[in-house]
C-alpha positions as CSV (number, residue, x, y, z in Angstrom):
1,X,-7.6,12.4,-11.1
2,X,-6.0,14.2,-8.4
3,X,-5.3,13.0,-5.0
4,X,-5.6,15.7,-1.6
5,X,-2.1,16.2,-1.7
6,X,-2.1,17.0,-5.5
7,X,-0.9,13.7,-6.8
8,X,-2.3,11.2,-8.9
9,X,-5.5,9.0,-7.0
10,X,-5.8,6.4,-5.0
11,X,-3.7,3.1,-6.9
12,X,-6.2,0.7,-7.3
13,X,-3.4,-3.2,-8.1
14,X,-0.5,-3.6,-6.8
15,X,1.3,-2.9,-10.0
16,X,-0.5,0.3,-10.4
17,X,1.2,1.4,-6.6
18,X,4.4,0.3,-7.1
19,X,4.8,2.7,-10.3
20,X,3.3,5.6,-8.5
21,X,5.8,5.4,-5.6
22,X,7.9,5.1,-7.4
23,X,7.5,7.8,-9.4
24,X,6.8,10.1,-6.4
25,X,9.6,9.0,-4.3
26,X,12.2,7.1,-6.4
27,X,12.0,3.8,-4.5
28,X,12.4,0.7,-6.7
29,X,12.4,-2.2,-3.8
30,X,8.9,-3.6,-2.3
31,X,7.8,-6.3,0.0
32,X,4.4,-8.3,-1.6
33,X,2.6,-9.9,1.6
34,X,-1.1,-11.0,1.6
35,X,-2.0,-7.8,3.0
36,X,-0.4,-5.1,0.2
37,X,2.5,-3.9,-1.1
38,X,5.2,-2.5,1.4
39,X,8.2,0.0,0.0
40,X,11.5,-1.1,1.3
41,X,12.4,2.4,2.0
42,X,9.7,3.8,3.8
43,X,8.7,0.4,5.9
44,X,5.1,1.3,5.0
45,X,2.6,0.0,3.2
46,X,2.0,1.4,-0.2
47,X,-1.7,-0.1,-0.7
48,X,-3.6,-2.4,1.5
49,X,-5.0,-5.2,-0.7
50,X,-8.5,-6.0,1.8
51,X,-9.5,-8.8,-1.4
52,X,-6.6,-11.0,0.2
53,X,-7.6,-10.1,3.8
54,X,-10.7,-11.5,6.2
55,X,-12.2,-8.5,7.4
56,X,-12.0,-10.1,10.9
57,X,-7.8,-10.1,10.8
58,X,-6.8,-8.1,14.1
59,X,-3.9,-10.5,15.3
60,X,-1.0,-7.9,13.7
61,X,-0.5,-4.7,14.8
62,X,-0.3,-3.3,11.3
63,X,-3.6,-5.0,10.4
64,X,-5.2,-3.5,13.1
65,X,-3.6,-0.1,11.9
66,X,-4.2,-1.0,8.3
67,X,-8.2,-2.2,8.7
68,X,-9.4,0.4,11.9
């Protein structure tokens, strides 16, 4: 399955994401936090995990970012 910019889809575990960046970017290191997976590299978030998250979490600027 094919993504919109011609990658691989949506990763749906965290293991699953980890590979596919780094297979796409080359980045090995990653952050876990309740929220997702975030690349050491980039400083983003390389899937948001909302299982681990109460739909009503708005006190973080990335969740806001991350659930809007």
């Amino acid at each position: 399955m094919e993504g919109l910019r011609g990658g691989v889809g949506m990763p749906t575990s965290r293991e699953q994401a980890r590979k596919q960046h780094t297979v796409q970017t080359g980045h090995e290191q990653f952050s876990e936090t309740i929220y997702g997976v975030i690349c050491a590299a980039c400083h983003n978030y390389i899937l948001v995990d909302k299982t681990n998250d109460p739909p009503t979490c708005r006190e973080h600027e990335t969740c806001r970012q991350a659930y809007s």
